[in-house]
C-alpha positions in Angstrom: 154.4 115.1 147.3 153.6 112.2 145.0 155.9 109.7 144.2 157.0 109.4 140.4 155.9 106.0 138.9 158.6 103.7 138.2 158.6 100.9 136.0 160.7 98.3 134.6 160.0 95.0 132.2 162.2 92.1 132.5 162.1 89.1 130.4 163.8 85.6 130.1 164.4 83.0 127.7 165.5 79.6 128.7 168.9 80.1 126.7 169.5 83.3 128.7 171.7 83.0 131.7 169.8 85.4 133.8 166.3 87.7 132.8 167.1 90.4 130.7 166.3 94.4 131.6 163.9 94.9 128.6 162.7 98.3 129.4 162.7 100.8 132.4 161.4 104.1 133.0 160.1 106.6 135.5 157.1 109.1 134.8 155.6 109.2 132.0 158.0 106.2 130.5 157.2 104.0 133.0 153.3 104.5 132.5 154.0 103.7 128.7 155.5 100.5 130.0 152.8 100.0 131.7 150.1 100.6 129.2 152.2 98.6 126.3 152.1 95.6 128.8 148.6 95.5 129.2 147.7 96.1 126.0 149.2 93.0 124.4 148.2 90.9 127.5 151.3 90.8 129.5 150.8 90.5 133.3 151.7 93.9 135.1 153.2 92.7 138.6 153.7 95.4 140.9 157.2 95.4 142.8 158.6 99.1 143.3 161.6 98.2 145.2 162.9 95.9 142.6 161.5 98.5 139.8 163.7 101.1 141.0 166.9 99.1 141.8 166.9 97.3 137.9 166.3 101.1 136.9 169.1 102.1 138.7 171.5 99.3 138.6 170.6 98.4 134.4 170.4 99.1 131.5 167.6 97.8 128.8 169.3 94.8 127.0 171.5 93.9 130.3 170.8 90.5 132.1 169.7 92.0 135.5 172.4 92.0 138.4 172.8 88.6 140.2 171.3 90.0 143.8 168.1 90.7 141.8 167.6 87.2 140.7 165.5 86.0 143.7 162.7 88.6 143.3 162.7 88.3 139.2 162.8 84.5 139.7 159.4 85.1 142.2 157.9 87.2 139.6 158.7 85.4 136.3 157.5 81.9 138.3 154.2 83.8 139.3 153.5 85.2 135.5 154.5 81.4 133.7 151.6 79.9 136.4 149.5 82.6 135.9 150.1 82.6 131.6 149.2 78.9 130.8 149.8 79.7 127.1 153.4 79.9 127.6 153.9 76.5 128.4 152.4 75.2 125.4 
């Protein structure tokens, strides 16, 4: 049996405590996560495990729980080095 795709979209703004839970989904929600992403250019990083607890543990417009902060930390570092634009 296949497994169901899971996404989620975090995002963080320097006056934010902690990344926000923008959107999360599984099935066919998660692939519009997906496609929205990478239509407007935003790096898709692939991380099930913490897909699936933010989807379980948050909701969209939460700051994601505090033992998720190491992973999203490794991820949002990743996509700022990877996106020069956003340091301009």
């Amino acid at each position: 049996m296949a497994k169901r795709k899971i996404a989620s979209a975090i995002g963080y703004s320097k006056n934010d405590p902690a990344p926000v839970l923008l959107a999360s989904g599984r099935g066919r929600e998660a692939e519009q996560i997906i496609a929205i992403a990478q239509k407007s250019g935003i790096a898709v990083i692939e991380d099930s495990a913490l897909a699936s607890l933010l989807d379980s543990t948050a909701k969209p417009g939460d700051f994601i729980p505090p033992w998720c902060w190491e992973a999203a930390a490794k991820i949002l570092a990743f996509v700022m080095k990877a996106d020069s634009h956003f340091f301009k």
